[in-house]
C-alpha positions as CSV (number, residue, x, y, z in Angstrom):
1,X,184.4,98.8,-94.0
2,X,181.3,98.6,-91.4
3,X,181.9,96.3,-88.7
4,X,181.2,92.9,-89.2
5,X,179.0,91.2,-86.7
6,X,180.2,87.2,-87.7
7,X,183.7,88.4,-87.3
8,X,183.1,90.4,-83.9
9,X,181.6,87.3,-82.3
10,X,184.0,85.0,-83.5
11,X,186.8,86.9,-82.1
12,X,185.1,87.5,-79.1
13,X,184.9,83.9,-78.9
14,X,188.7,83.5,-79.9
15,X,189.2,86.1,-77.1
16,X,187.8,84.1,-74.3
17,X,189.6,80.9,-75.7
18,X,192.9,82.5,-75.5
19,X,192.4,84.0,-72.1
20,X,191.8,80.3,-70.8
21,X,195.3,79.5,-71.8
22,X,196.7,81.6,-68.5
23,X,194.8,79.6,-65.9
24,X,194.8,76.1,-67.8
25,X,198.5,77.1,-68.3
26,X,199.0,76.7,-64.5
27,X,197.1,73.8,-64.1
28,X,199.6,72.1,-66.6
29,X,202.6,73.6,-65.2
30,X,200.8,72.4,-61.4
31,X,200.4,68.9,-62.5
32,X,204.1,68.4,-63.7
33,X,205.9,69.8,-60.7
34,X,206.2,68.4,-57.1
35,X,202.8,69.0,-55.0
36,X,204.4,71.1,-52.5
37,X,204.8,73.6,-55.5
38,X,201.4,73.4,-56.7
39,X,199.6,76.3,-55.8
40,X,202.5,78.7,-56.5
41,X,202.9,78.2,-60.3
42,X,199.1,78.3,-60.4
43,X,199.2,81.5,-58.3
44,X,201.5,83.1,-60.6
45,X,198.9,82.1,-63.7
46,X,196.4,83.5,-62.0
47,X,197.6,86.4,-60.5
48,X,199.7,87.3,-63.2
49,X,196.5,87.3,-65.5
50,X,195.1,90.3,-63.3
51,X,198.5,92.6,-63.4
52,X,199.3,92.0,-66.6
53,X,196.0,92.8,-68.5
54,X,195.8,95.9,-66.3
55,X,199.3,97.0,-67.8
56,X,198.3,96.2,-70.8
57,X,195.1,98.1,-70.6
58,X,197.2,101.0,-68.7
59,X,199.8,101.3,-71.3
60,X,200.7,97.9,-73.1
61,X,198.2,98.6,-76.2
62,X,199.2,101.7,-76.7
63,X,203.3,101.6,-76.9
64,X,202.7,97.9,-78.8
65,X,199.8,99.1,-81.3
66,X,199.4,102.8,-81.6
67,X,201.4,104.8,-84.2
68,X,205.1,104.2,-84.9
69,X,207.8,106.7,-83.4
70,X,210.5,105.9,-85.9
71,X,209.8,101.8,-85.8
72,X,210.7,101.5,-82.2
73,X,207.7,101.9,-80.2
74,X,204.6,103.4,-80.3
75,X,203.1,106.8,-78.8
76,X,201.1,106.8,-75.6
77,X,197.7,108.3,-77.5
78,X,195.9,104.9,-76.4
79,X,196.8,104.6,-72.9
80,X,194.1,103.6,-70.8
81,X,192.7,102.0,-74.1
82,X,191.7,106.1,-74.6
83,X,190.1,106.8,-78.0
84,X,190.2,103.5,-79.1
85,X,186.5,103.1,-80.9
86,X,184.3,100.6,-79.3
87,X,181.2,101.6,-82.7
88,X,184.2,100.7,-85.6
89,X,187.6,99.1,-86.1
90,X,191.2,100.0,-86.0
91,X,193.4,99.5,-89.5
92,X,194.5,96.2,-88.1
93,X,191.4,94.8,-88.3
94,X,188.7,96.7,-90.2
95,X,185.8,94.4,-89.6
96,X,185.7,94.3,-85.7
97,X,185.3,97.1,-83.0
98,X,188.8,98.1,-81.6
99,X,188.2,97.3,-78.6
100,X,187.7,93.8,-79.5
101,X,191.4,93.9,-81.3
102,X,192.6,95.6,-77.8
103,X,191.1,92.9,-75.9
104,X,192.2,90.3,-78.1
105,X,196.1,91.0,-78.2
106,X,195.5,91.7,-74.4
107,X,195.7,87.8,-74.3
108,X,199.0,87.6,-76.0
109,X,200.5,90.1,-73.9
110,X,199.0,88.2,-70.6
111,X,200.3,84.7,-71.2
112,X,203.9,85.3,-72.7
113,X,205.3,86.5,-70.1
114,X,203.8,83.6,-67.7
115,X,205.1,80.9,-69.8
116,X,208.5,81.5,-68.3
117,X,206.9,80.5,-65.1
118,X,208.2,76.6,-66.3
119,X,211.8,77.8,-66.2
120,X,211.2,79.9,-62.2
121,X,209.2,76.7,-60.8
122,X,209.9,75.4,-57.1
123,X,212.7,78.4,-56.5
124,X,211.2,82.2,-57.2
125,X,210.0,84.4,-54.8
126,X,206.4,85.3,-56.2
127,X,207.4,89.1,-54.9
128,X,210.2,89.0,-57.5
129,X,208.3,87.1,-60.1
130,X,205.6,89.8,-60.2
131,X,208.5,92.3,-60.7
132,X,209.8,90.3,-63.6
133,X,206.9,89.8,-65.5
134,X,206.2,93.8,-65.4
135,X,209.7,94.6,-65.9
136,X,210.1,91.8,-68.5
137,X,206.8,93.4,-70.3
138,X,208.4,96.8,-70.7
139,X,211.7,95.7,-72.0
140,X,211.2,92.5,-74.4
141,X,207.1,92.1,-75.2
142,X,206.2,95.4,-75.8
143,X,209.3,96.8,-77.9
144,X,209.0,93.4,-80.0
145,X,205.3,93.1,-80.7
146,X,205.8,96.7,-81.5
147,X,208.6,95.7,-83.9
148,X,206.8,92.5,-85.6
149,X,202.7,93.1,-85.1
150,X,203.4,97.4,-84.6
151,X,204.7,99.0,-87.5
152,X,208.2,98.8,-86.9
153,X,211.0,98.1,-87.7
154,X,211.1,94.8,-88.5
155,X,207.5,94.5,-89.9
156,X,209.1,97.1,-92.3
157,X,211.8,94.7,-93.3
158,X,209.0,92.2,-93.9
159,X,209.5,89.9,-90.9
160,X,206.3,87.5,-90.4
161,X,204.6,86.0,-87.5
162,X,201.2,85.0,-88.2
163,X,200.2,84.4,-84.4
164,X,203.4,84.4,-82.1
165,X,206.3,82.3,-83.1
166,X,208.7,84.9,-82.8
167,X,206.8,87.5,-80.4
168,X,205.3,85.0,-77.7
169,X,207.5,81.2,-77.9
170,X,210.9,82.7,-79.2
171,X,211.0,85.1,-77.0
172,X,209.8,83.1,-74.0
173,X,211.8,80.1,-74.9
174,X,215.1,82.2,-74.9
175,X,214.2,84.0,-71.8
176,X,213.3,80.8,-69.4
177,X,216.9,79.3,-70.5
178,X,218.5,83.1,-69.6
179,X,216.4,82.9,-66.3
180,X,217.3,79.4,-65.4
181,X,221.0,80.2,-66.1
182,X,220.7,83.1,-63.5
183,X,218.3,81.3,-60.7
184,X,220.5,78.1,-61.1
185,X,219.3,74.6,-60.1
186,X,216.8,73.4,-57.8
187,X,218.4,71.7,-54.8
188,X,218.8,67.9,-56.1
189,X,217.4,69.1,-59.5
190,X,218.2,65.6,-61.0
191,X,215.0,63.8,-58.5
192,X,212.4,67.2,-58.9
193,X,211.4,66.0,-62.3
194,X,208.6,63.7,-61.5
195,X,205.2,64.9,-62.0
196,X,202.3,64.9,-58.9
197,X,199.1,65.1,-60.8
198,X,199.2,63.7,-64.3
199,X,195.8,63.6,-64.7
200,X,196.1,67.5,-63.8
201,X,198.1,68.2,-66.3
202,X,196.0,66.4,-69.0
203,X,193.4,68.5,-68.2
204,X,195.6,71.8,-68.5
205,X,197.5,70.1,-71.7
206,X,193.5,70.3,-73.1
207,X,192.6,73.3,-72.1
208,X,196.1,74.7,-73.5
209,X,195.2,73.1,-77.2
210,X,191.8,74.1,-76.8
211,X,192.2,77.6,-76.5
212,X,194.6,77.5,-78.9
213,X,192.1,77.4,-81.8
214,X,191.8,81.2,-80.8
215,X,195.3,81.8,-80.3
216,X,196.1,80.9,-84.5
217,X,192.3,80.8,-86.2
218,X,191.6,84.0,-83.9
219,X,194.8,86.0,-85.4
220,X,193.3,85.5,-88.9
221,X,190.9,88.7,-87.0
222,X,188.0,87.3,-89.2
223,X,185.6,84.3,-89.1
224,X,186.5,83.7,-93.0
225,X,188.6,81.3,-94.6
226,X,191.8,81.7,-93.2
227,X,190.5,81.3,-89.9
228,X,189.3,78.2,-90.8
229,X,192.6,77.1,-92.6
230,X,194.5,78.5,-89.8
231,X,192.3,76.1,-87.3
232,X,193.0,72.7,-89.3
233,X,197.1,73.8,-89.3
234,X,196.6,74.3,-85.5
235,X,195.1,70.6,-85.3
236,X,197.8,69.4,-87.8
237,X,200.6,70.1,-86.2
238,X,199.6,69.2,-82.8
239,X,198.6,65.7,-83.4
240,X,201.8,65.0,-85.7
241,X,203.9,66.3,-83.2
242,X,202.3,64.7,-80.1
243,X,202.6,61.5,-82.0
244,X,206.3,61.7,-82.5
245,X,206.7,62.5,-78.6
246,X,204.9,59.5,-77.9
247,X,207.0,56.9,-80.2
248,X,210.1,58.6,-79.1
249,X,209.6,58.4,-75.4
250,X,208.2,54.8,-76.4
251,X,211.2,53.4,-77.8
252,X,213.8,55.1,-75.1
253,X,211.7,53.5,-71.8
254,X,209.7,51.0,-72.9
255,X,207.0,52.7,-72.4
256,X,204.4,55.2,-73.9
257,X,204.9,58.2,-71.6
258,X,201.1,60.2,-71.0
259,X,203.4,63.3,-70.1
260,X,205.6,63.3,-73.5
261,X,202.2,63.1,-75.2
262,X,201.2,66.0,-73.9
263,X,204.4,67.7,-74.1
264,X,204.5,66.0,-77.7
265,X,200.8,68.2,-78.5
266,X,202.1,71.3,-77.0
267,X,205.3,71.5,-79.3
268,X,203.1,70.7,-82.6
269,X,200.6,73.6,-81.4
270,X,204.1,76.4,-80.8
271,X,205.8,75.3,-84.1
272,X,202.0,76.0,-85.8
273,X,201.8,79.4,-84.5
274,X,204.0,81.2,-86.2
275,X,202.9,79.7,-89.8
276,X,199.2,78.6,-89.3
277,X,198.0,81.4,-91.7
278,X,200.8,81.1,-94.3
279,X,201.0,77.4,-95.1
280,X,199.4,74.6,-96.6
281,X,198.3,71.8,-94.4
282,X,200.6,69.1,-96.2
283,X,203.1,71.2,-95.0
284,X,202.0,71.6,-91.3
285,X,202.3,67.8,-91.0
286,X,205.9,67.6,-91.6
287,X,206.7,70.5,-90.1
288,X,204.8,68.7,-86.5
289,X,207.2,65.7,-87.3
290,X,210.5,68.1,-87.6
291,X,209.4,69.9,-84.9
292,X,208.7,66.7,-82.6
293,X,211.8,65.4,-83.3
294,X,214.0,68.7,-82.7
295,X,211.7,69.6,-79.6
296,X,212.0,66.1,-77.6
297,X,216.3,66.1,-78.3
298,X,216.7,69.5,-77.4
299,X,215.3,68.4,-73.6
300,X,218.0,65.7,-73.7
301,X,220.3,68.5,-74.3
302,X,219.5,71.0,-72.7
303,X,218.4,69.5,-69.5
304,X,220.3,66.0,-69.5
305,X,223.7,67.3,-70.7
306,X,224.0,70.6,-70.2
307,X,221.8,70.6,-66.3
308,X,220.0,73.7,-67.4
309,X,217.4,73.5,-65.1
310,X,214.9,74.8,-67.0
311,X,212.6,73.1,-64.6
312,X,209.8,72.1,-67.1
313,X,211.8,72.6,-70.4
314,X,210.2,76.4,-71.8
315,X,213.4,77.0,-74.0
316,X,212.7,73.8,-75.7
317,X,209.2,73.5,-75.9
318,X,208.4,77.2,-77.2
319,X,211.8,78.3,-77.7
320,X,213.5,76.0,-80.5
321,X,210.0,75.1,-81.7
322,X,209.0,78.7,-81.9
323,X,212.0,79.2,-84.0
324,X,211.5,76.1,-86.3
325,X,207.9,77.3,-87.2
326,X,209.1,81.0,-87.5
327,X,212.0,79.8,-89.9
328,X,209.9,77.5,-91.8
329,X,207.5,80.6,-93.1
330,X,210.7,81.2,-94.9
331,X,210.9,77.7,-97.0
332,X,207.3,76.8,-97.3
333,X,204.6,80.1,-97.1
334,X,202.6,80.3,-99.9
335,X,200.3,82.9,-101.3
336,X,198.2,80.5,-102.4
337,X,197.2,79.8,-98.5
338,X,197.5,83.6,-97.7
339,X,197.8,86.3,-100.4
340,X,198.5,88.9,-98.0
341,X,201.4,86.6,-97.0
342,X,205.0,85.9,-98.3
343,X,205.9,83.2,-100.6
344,X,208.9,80.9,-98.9
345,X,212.5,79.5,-100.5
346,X,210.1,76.4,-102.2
347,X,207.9,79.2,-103.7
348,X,210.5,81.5,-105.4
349,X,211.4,83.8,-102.6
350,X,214.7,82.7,-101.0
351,X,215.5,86.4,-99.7
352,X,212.0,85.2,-96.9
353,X,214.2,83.0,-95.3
354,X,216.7,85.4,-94.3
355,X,214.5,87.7,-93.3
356,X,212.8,85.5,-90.9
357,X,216.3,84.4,-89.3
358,X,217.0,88.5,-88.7
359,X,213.9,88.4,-86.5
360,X,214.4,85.2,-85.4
361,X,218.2,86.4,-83.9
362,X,216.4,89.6,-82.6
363,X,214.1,88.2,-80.5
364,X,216.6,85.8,-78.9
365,X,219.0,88.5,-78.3
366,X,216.4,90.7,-77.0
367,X,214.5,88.3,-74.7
368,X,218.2,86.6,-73.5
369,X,219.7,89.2,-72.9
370,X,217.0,91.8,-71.4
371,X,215.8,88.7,-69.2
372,X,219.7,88.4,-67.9
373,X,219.8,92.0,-67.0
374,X,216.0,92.1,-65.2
375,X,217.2,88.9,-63.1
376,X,220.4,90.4,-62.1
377,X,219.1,93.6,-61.0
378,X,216.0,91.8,-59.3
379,X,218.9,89.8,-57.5
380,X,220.8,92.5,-56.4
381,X,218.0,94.4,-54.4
382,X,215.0,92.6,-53.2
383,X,216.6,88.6,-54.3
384,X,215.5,86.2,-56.6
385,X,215.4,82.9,-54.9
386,X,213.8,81.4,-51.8
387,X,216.0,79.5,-49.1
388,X,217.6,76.3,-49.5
389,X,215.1,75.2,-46.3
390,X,212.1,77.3,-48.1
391,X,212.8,75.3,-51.1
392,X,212.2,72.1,-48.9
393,X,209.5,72.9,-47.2
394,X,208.0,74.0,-50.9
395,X,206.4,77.4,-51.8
396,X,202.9,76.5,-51.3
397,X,203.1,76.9,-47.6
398,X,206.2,79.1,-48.0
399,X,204.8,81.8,-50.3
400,X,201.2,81.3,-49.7
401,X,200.1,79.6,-46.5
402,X,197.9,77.1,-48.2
403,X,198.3,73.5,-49.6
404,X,197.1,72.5,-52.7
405,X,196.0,68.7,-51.5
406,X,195.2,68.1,-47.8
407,X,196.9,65.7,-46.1
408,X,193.9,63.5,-44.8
């Protein structure tokens, strides 16, 4: 198939969309955490959007996407994106360049790992962050995008995930409540939750759902119909969700909350991910209110009973919800939406729904566990956490030298 020149621009469009996510990702994350801590979760975006699409470029690519060595991981024939065609496509995507395929998974592989930044907030050394993000790339993101998106193993078994439910949210859900278990609680955790910029995280809240319409229309990897179906699922399942945030937080203070609004948005957009090119649309709105629902209780008990302090709530917000979209392919995927799809329990195919649970439990034993051991061994040699009198002071001056607003 020759390379098509609407689909090319759209995904370099979808390419660029995603890539916002990183930095509007820290501008969310810098708006809901105390202003001493500002600059170092948006630091960590930012800077963590340079090393990580160099590793991906140096070697990521290659071991995720290249030819299978016995469904574990791929070859190193692509390091250094070497021989992959710029003038025509890869099998993944016949009508684009391959280079544009490369570029656009480069996106994934960039902002997964820097999710987990919402479990670290106000309490990791950024030295030891950068380790874990590398380290955390070797041993969960690039053996399991290898295994769903790959060729591997469980691709082979027929596991599905259109655009990240298991390989991004899943696996950085699980990981942020392993890493929180390991950093343990901010000093007076139960007072850190109240947000210094609102208005800052709005902005990064839009720029998230924004770029999103790349993140699940882009993974279509054409400009045709299912990347337009995949966009109106995206929309879908954002809005239902958001509004389900908003009534719950309504009806518990007495007040429509602006932050579980956005929190609300962000859930409906994870639990789309995973299914935005497999099901109808019908079915994307009641998924946004199951997922709303499931999403906003798990905070209460994760965080309020439990005292994870998973500072701004990762393992609920991608986690469960990125494993309520990625189990719901198996009930309610249709070939109807996507022929190249599978058919859920509600279409005939009630083996899909185990099938989706198997990756499901792989990924959260994979990203649990391998984040436990990176932590610990990060721990044990260069430390994890700042001091308890770092921690007052707050990382921005700590880490950085530099305040994010200047006191006037």
């Amino acid at each position: 198939m020759p390379i098509d020149t609407g689909d090319t621009a759209w995904m370099m469009v979808a390419t660029g969309l995603v890539m916002i996510m990183t930095p509007a990702l820290g501008l969310f994350y810098g708006g809901l955490i105390r202003g001493k801590n500002t600059l170092s979760v948006m630091m960590q975006a930012f800077s963590g959007l340079a090393i990580l699409s160099i590793l991906w470029f140096l070697i990521g690519f290659t071991l995720v996407f290249s030819p299978s060595l016995g469904g574990v991981i791929g070859g190193l024939q692509w390091a250094f994106f070497n021989e992959v065609p710029f003038d025509s496509a890869l099998d993944y995507a016949p009508s684009i360049p391959g280079v544009t395929f490369a570029t656009f998974q480069m996106m994934f592989a960039v902002i997964t790992p820097l999710l987990i930044i919402g479990a670290l907030a106000e309490r990791v050394k950024f030295g030891a962050f950068m380790i874990f993000i590398v380290a955390w790339s070797f041993v969960v993101y690039f053996p399991l995008a290898h295994w769903v998106w790959g060729g591997g193993w469980l691709a082979n078994l027929g596991v599905y995930d259109f655009a990240g439910g298991i390989v991004v949210h899943t696996s950085a859900g699980m990981a942020s409540i392993a890493a929180a278990l390991v950093l343990g609680r901010r000093k007076n955790f139960e007072f850190a939750a109240i947000p210094n910029n609102i208005p800052l995280a709005v902005l990064g809240a839009s720029l998230l759902w924004l770029g999103w319409f790349g993140f699940n229309a882009g993974s279509a990897l054409t400009s045709g119909a299912l990347a337009a179906h995949a966009f109106l699922v995206v929309q879908i399942g954002a809005v239902t969700s958001a509004v389900v945030w908003l009534l719950i937080s309504w009806k518990r203070s007495k007040k429509p909350s602006v932050t579980a609004a956005i929190n609300g948005a962000i859930c409906g957009l994870v639990v789309a991910t995973p299914t935005a090119g497999f099901i109808t649309a019908q079915s994307a709105f009641l998924l946004g209110i199951v997922a709303g629902f499931a999403s906003y209780f798990a905070i209460v008990l994760i965080k309020e009973r439990l005292k994870i302090d998973d500072a701004l709530d990762v393992g609920s917000v991608h986690g469960i919800t990125g494993i309520i979209g990625a189990i719901a392919i198996g009930f309610v995927a249709t070939t109807l939406v996507n022929p190249a799809g599978p058919n859920g329990l509600l279409y005939g195919n009630a083996s899909q729904l185990a099938i989706q649970a198997l990756g499901v439990a792989v990924a959260t034993g994979l990203a649990f566990g391998g984040t436990i051991v990176i932590m610990k061994a990060i721990d044990k040699t260069i430390g994890l956490r700042v001091t308890e009198v770092e921690e007052d002071i707050g990382l921005d001056i700590v880490e950085h030298a530099e305040r994010a607003y200047v006191e006037q």
